[in-house]
Backbone of each chain as nested JSON, in Angstrom:
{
  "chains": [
    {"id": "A", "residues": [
      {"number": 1, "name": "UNK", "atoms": {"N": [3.143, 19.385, 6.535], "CA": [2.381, 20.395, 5.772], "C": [3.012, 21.774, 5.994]}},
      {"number": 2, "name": "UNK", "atoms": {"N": [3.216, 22.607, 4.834], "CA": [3.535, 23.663, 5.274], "C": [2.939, 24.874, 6.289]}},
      {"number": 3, "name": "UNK", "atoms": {"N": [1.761, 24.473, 6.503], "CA": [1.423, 25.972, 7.313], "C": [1.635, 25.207, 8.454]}},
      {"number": 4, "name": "UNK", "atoms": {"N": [2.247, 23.912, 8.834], "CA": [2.363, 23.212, 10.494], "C": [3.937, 23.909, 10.516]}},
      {"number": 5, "name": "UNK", "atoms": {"N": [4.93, 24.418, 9.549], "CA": [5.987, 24.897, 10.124], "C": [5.637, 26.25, 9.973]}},
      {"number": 6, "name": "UNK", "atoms": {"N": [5.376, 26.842, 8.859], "CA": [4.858, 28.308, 9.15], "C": [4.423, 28.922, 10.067]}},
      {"number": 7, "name": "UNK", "atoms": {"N": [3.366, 28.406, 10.711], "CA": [2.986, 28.628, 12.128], "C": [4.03, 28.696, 12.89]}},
      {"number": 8, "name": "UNK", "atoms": {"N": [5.085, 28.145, 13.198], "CA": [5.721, 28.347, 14.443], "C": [6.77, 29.437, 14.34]}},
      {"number": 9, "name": "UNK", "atoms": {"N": [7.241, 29.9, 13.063], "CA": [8.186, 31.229, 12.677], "C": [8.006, 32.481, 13.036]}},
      {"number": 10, "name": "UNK", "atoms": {"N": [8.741, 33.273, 13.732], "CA": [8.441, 34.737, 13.734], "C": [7.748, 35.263, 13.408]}},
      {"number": 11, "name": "UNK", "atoms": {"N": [6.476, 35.975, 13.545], "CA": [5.769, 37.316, 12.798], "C": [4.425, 36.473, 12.139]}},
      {"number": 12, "name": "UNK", "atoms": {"N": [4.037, 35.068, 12.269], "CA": [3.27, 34.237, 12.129], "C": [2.033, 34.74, 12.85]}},
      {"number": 13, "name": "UNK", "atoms": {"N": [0.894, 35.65, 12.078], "CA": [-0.496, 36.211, 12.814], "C": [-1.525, 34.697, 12.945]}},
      {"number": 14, "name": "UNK", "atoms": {"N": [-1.947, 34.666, 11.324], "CA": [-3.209, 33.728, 11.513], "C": [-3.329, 33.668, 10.274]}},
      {"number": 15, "name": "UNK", "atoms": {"N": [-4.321, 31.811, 9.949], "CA": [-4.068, 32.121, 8.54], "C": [-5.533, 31.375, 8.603]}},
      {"number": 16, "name": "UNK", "atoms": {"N": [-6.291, 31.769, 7.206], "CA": [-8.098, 31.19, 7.204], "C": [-8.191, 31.194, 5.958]}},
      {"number": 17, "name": "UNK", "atoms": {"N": [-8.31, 29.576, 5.623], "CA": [-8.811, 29.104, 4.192], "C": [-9.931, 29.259, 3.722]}},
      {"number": 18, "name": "UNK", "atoms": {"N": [-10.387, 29.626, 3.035], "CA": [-11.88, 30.136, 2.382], "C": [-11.847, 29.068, 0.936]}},
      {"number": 19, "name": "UNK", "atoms": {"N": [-12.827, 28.968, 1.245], "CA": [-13.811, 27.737, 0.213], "C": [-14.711, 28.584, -0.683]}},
      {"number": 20, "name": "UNK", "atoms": {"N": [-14.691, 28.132, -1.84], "CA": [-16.161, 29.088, -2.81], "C": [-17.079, 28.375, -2.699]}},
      {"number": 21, "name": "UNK", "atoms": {"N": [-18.203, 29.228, -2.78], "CA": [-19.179, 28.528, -1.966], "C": [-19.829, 27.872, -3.971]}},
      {"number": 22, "name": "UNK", "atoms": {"N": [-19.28, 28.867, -4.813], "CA": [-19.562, 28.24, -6.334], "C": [-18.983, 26.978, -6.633]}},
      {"number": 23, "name": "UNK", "atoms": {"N": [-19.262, 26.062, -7.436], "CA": [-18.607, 24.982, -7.704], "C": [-17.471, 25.295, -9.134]}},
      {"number": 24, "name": "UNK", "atoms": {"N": [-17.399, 26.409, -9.873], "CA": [-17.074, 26.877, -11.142], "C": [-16.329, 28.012, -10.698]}},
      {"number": 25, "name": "UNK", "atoms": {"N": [-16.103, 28.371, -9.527], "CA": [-15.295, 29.706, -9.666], "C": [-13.504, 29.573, -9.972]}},
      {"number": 26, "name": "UNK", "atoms": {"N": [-13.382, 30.686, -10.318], "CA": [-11.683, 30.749, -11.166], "C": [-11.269, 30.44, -10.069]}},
      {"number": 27, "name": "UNK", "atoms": {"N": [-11.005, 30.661, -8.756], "CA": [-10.216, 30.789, -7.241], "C": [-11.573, 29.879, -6.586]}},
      {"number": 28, "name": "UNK", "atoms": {"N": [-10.97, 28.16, -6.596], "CA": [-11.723, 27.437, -5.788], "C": [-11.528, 27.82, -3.724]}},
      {"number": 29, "name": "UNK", "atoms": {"N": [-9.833, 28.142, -4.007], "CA": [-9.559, 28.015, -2.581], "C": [-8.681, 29.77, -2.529]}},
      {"number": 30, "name": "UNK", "atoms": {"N": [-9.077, 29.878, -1.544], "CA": [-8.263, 31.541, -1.082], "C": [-7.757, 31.414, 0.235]}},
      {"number": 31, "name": "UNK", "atoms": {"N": [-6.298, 30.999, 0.367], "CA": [-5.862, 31.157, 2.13], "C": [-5.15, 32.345, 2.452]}},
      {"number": 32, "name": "UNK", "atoms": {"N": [-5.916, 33.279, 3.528], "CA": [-5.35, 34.369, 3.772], "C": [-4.46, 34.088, 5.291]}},
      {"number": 33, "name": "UNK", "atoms": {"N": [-3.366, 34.926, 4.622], "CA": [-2.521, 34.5, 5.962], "C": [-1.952, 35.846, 6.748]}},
      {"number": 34, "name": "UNK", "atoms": {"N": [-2.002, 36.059, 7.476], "CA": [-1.616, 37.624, 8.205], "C": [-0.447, 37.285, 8.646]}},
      {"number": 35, "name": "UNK", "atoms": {"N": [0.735, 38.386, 8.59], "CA": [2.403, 37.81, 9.083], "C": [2.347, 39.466, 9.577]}},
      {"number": 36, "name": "UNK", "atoms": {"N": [3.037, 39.894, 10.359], "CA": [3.355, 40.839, 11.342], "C": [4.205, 42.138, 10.051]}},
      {"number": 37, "name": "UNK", "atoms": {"N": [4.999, 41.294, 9.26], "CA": [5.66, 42.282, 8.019], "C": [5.936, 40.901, 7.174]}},
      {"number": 38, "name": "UNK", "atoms": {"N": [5.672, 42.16, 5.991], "CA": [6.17, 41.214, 4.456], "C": [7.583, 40.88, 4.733]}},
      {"number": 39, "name": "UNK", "atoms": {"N": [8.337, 40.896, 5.342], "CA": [9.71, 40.863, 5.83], "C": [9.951, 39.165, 6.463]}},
      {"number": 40, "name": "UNK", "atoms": {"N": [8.687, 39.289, 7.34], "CA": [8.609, 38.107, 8.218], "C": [8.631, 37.057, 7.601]}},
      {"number": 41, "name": "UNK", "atoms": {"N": [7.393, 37.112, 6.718], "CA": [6.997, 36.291, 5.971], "C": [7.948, 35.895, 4.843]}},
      {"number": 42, "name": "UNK", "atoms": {"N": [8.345, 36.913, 4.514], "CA": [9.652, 36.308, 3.172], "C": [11.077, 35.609, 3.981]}},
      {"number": 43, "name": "UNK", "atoms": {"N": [11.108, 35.68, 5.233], "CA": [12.458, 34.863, 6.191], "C": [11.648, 33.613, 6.236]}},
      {"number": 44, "name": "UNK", "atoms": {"N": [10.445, 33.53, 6.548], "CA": [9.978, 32.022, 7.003], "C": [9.752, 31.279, 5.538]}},
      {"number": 45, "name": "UNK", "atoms": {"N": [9.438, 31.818, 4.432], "CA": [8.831, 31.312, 3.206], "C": [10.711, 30.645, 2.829]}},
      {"number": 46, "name": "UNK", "atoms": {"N": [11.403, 31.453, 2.693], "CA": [13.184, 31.171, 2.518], "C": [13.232, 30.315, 3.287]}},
      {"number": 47, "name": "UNK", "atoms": {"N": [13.387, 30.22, 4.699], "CA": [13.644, 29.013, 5.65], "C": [13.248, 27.592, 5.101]}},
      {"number": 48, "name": "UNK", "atoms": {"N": [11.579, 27.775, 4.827], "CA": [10.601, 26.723, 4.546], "C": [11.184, 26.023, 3.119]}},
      {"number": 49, "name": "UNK", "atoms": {"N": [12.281, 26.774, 2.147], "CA": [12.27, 26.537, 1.323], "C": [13.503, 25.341, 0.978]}},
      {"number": 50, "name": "UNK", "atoms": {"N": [13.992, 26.279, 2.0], "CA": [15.696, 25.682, 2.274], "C": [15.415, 23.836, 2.694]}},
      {"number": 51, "name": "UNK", "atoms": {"N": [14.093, 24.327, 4.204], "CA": [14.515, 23.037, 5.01], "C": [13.29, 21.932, 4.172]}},
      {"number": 52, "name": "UNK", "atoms": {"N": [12.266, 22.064, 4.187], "CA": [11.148, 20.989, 3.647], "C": [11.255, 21.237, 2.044]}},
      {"number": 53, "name": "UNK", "atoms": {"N": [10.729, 22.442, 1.777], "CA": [10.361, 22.926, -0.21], "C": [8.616, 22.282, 0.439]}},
      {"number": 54, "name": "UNK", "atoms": {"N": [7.935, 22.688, -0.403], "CA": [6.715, 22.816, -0.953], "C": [6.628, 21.339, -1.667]}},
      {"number": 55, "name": "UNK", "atoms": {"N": [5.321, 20.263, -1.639], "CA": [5.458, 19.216, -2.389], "C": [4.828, 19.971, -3.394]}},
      {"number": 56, "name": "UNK", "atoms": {"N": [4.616, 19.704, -4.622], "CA": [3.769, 19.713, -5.703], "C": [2.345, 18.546, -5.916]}},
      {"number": 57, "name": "UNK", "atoms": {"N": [1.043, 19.84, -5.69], "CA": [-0.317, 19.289, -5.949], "C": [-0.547, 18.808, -7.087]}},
      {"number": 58, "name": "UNK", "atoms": {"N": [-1.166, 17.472, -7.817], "CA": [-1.383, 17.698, -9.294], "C": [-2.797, 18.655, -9.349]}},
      {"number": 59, "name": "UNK", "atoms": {"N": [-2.256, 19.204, -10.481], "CA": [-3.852, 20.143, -10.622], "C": [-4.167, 21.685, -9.841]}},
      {"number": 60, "name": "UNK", "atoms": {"N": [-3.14, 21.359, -8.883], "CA": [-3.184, 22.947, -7.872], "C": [-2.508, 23.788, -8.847]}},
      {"number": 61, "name": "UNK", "atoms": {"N": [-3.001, 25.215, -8.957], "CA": [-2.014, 26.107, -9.132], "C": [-2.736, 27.386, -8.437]}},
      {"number": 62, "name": "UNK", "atoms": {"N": [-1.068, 27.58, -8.074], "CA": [-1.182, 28.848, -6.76], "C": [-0.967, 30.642, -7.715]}},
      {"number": 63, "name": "UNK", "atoms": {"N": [-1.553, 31.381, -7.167], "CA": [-1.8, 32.537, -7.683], "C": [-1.287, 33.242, -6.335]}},
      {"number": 64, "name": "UNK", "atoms": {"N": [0.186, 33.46, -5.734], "CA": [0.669, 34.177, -4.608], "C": [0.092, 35.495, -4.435]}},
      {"number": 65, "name": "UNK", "atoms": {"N": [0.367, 36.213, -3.462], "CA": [0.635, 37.669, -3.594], "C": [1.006, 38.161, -2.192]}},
      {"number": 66, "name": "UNK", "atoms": {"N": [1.372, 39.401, -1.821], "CA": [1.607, 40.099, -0.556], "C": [0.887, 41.495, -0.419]}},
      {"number": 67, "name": "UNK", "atoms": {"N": [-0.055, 41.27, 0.349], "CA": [-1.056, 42.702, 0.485], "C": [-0.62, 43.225, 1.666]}},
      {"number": 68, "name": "UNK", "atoms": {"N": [-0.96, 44.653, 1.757], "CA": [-1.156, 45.67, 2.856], "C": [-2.532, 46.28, 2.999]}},
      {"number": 69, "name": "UNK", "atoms": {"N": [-3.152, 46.277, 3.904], "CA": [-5.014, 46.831, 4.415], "C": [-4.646, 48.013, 3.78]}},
      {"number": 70, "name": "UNK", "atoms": {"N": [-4.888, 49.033, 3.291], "CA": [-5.764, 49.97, 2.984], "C": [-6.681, 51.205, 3.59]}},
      {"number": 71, "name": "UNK", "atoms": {"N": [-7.743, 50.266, 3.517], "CA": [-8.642, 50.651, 3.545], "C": [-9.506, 49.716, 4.836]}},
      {"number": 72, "name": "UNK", "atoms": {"N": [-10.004, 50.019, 5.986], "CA": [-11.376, 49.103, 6.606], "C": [-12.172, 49.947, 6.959]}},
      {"number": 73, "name": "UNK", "atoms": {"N": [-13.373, 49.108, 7.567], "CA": [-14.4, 49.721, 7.585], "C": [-15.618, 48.279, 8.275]}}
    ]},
    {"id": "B", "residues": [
      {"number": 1, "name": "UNK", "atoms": {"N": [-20.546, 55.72, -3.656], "CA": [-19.69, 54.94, -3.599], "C": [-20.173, 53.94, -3.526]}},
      {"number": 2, "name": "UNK", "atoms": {"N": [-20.415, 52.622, -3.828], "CA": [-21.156, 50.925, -3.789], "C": [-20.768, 50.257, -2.321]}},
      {"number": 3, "name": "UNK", "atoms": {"N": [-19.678, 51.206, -1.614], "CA": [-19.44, 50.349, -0.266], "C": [-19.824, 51.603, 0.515]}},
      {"number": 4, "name": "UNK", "atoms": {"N": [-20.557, 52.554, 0.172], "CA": [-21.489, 53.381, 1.567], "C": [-22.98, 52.983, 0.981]}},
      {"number": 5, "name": "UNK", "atoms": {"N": [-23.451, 52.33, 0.242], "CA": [-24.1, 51.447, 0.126], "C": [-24.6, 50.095, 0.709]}},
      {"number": 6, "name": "UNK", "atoms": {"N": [-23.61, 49.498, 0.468], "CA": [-23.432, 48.089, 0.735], "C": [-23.6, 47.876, 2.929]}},
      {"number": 7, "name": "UNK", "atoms": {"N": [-22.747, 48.984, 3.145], "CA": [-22.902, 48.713, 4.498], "C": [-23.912, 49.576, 5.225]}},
      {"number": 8, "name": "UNK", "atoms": {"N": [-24.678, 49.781, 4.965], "CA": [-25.837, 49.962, 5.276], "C": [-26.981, 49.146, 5.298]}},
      {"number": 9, "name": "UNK", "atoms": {"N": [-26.603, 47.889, 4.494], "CA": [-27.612, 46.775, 4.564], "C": [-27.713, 45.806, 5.709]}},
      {"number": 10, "name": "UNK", "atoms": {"N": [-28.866, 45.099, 5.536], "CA": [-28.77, 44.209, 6.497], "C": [-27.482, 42.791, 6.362]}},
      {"number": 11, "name": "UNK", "atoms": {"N": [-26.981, 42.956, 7.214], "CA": [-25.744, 41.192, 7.416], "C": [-24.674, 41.759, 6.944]}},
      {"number": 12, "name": "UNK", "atoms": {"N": [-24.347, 42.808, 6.625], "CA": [-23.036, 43.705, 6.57], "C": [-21.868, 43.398, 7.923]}},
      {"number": 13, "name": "UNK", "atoms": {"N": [-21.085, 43.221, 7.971], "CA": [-19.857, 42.888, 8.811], "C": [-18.914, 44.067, 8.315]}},
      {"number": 14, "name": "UNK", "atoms": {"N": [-18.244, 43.712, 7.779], "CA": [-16.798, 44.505, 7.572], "C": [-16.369, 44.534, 6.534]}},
      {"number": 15, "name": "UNK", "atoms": {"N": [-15.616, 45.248, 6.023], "CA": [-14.68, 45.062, 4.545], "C": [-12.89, 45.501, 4.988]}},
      {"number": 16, "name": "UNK", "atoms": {"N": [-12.158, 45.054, 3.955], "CA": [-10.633, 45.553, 4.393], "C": [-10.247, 45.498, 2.683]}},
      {"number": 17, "name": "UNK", "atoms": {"N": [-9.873, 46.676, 2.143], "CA": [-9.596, 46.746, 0.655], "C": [-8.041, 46.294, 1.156]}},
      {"number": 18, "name": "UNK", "atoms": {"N": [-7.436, 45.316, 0.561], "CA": [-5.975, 45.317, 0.479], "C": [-5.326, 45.479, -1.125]}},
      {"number": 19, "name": "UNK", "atoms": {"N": [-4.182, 46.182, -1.14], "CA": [-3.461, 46.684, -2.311], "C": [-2.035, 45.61, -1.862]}},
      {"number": 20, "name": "UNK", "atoms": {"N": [-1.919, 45.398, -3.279], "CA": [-0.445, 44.867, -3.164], "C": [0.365, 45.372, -3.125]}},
      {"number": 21, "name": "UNK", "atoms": {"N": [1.56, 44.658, -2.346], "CA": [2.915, 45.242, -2.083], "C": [3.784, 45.396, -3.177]}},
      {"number": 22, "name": "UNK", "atoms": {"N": [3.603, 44.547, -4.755], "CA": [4.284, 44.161, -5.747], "C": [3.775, 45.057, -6.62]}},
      {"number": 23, "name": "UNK", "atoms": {"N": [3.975, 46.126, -7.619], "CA": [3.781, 46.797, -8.449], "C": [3.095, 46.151, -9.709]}},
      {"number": 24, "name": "UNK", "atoms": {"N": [3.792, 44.594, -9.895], "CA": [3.414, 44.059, -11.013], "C": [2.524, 42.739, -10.881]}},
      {"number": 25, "name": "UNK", "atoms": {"N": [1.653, 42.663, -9.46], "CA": [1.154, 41.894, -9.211], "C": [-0.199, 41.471, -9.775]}},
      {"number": 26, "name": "UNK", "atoms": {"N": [-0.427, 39.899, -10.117], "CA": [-2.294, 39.505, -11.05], "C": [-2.964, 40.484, -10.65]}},
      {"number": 27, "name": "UNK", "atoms": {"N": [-3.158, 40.219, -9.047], "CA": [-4.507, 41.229, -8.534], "C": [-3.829, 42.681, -7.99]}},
      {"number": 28, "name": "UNK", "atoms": {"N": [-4.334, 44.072, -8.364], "CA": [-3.202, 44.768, -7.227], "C": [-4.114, 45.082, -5.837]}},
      {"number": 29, "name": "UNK", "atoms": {"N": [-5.816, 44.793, -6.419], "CA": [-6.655, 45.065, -5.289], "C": [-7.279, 43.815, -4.788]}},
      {"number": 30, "name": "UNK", "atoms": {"N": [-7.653, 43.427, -3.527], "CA": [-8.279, 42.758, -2.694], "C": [-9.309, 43.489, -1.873]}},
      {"number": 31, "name": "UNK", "atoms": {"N": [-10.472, 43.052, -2.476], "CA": [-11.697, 43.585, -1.538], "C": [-12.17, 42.658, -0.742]}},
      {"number": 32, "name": "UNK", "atoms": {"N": [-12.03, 42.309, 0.707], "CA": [-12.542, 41.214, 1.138], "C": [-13.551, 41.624, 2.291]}},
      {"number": 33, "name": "UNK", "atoms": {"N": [-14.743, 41.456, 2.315], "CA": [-16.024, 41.966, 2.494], "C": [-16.172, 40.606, 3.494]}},
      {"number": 34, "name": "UNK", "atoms": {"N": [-16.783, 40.838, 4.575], "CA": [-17.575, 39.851, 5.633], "C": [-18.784, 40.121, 5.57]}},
      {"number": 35, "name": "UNK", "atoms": {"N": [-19.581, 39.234, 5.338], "CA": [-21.315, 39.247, 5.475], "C": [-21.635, 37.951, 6.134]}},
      {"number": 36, "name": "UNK", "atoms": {"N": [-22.933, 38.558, 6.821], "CA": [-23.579, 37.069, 7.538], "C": [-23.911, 35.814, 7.18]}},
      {"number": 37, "name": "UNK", "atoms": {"N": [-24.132, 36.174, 5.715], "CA": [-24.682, 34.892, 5.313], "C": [-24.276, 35.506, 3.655]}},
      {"number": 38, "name": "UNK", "atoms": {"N": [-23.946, 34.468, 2.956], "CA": [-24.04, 34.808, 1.025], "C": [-25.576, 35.004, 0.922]}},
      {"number": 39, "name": "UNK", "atoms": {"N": [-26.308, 34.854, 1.168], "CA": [-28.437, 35.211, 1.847], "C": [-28.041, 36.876, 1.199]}},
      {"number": 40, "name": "UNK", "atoms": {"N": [-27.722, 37.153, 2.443], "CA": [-27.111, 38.807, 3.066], "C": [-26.85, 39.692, 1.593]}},
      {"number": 41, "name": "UNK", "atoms": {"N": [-25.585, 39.043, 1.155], "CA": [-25.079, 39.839, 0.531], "C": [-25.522, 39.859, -0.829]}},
      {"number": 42, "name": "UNK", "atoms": {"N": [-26.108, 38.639, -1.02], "CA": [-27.212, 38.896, -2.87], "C": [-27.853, 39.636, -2.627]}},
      {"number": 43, "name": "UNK", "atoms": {"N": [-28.789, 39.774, -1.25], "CA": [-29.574, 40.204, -1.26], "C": [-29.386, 41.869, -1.579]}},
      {"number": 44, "name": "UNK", "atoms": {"N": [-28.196, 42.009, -0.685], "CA": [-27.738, 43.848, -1.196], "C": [-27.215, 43.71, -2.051]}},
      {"number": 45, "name": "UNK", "atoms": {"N": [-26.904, 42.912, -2.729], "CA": [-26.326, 43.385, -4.055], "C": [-27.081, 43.147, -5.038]}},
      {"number": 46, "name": "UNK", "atoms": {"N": [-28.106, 42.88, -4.868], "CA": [-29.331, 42.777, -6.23], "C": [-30.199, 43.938, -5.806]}},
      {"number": 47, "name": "UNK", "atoms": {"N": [-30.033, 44.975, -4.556], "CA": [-30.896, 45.894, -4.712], "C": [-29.985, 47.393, -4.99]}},
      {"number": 48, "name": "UNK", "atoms": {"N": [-28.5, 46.816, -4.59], "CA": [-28.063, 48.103, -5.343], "C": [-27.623, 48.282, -6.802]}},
      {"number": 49, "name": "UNK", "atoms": {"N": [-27.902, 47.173, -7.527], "CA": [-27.873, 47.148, -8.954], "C": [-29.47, 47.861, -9.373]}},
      {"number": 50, "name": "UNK", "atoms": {"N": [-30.472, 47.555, -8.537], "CA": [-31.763, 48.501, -9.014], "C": [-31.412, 49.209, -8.681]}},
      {"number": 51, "name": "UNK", "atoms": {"N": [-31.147, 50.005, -7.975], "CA": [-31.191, 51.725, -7.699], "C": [-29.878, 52.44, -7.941]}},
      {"number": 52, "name": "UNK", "atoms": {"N": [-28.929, 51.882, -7.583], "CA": [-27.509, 52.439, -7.864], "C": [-26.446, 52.542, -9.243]}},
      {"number": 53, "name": "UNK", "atoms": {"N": [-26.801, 51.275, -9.466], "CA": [-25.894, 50.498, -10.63], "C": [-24.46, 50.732, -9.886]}},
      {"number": 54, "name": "UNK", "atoms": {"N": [-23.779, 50.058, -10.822], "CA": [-21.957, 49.977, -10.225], "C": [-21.627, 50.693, -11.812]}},
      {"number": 55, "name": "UNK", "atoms": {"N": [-20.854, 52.02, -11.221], "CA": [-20.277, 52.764, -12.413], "C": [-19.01, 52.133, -12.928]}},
      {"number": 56, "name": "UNK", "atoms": {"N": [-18.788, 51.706, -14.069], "CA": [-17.693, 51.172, -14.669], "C": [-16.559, 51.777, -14.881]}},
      {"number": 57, "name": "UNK", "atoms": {"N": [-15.155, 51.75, -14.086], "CA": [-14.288, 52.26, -14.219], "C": [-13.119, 51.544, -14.892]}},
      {"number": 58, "name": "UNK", "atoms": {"N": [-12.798, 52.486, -15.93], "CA": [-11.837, 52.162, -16.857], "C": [-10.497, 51.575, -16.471]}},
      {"number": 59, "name": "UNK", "atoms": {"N": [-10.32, 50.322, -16.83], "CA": [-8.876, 49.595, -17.059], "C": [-9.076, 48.627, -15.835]}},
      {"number": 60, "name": "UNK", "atoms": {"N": [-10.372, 48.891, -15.122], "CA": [-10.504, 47.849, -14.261], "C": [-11.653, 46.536, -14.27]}},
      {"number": 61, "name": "UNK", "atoms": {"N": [-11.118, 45.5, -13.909], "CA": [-11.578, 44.25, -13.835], "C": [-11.737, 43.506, -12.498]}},
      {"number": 62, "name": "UNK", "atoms": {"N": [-12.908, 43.022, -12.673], "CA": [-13.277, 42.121, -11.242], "C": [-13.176, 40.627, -11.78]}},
      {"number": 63, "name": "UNK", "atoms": {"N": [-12.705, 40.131, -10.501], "CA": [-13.106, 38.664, -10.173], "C": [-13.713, 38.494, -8.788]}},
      {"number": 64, "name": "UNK", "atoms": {"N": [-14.556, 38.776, -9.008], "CA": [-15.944, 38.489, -7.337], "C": [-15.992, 36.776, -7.342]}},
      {"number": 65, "name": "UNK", "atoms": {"N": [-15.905, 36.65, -6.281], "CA": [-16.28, 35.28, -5.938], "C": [-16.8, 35.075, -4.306]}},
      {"number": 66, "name": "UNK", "atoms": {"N": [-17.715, 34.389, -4.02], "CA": [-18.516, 34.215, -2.395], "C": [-17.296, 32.961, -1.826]}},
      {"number": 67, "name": "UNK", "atoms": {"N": [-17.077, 33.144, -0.994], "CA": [-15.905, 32.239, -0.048], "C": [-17.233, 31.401, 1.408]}},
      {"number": 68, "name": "UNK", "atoms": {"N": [-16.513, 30.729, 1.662], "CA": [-16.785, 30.539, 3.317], "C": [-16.108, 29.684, 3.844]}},
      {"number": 69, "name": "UNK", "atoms": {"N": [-14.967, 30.635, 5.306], "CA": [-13.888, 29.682, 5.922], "C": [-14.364, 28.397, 6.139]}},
      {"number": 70, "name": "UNK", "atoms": {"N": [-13.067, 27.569, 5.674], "CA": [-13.039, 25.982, 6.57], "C": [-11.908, 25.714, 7.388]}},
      {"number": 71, "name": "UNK", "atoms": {"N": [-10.992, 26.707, 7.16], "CA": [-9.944, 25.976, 8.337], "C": [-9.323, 27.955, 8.734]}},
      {"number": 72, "name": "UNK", "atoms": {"N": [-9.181, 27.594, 9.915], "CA": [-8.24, 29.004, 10.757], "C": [-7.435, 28.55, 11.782]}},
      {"number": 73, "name": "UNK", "atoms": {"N": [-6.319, 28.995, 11.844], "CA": [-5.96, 29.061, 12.72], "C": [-4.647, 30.398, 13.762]}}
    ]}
  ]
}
């Protein structure tokens, strides 16, 4: 699985899958993953790509992105 | 503001607005809000629609959806 090699790469914080608690929502699943820098994360995502690749879910489709906090409170 | 609102209620936790790193990214904002319970957070959010309303700002769009982790690590 990919987050069993992700986990062990450089700059690897923590990562927490969130479930909708709706049965109809657009974003059934949301996994947030914290990496130390967008840097990190784009060496391990390349690595991951090179050595395993990603299988293909039927029916999954992924909506990526790379955030920075902002704002807390 | 709807989040000096919001955390003032009861089962309020935390929020972390994240912006994307990608200019041309689906979402460019992430509001991800912790509450005690989805209980919690209807509950403030059906009383700041009576008294407050949420002012509609132009060119922007929500996708709200209630989560609750199943896997972290």
């Amino acid at each position: 699985m990919s987050r069993d090699f992700l986990q062990t790469q450089p700059g690897y914080v923590s990562t927490a899958l969130h479930q909708s608690i709706a049965p109809d929502a657009k974003f059934m699943l949301v996994n947030i993953a914290v990496w130390e820098s967008a840097e990190a994360f784009k060496a391990a995502s390349a690595k991951m790509m090179q050595t395993a690749g990603i299988a293909p879910v039927d029916g999954l489709k992924f909506t990526p992105g790379l955030y920075t906090v902002i704002v807390t409170d």
